[in-house]
C-alpha positions as CSV (number, residue, x, y, z in Angstrom):
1,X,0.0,0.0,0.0
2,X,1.0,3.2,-0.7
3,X,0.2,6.6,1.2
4,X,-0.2,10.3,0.0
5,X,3.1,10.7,-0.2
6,X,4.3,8.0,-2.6
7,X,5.6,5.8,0.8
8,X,4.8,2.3,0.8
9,X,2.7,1.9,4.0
10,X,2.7,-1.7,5.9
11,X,-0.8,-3.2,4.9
12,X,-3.3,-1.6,6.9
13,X,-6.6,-3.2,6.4
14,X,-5.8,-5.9,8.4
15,X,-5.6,-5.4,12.8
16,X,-1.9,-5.9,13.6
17,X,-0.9,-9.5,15.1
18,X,1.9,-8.9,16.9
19,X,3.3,-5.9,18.6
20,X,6.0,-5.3,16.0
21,X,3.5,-5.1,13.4
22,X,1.8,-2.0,14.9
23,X,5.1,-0.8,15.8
24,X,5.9,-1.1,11.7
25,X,2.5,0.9,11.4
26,X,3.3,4.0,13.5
27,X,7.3,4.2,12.3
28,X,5.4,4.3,8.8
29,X,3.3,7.0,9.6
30,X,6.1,9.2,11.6
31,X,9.0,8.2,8.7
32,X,6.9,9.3,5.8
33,X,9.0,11.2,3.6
34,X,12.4,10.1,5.3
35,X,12.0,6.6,5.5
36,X,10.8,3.5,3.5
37,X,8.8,0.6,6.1
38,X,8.8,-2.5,3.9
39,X,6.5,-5.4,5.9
40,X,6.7,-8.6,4.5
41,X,4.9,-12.0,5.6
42,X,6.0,-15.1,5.1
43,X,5.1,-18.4,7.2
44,X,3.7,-16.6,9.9
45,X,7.0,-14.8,10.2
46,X,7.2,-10.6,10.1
47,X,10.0,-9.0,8.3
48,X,10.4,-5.1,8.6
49,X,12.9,-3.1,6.7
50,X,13.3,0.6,7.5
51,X,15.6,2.3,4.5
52,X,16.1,6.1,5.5
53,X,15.7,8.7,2.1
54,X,19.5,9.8,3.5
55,X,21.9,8.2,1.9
56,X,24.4,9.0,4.8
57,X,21.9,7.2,7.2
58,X,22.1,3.3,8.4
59,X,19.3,0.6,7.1
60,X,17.9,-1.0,10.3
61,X,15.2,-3.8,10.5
62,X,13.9,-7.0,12.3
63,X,12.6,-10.3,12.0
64,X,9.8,-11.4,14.4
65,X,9.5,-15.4,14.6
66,X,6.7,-14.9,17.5
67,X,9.2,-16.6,20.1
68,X,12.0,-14.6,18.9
69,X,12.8,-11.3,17.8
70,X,16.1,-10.9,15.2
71,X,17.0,-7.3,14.7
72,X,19.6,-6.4,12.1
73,X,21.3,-2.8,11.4
């Protein structure tokens, strides 16, 4: 999904799952403009990117495997 301002948004028809999720949904609302949230899904697994617009700026992100939270920067 993409909001007004040409950012791709974490999918927001859906009620969050899991606290990261709606922790994904604010950061995308507060970022817009300066940062990219990317969400992805797969096997029940979250994935969140966060790629500032600044070039000089560092990539951060996590994995959440429900039992276990991987973050990576």
């Amino acid at each position: 999904m993409t909001d007004e301002h040409g950012q791709d948004e974490p999918d927001t028809d859906q009620p969050p799952r899991t606290p990261t999720l709606k922790v994904a949904r604010q950061l995308a609302k507060e970022l817009a403009g300066m940062a990219t949230v990317e969400v992805d899904r797969v096997l029940g697994e979250i994935s969140v990117g966060i790629t500032p617009s600044n070039p000089d700026a560092r990539a951060f992100g996590w994995t959440d495997f429900s039992d276990e939270l991987a973050v990576e920067a």
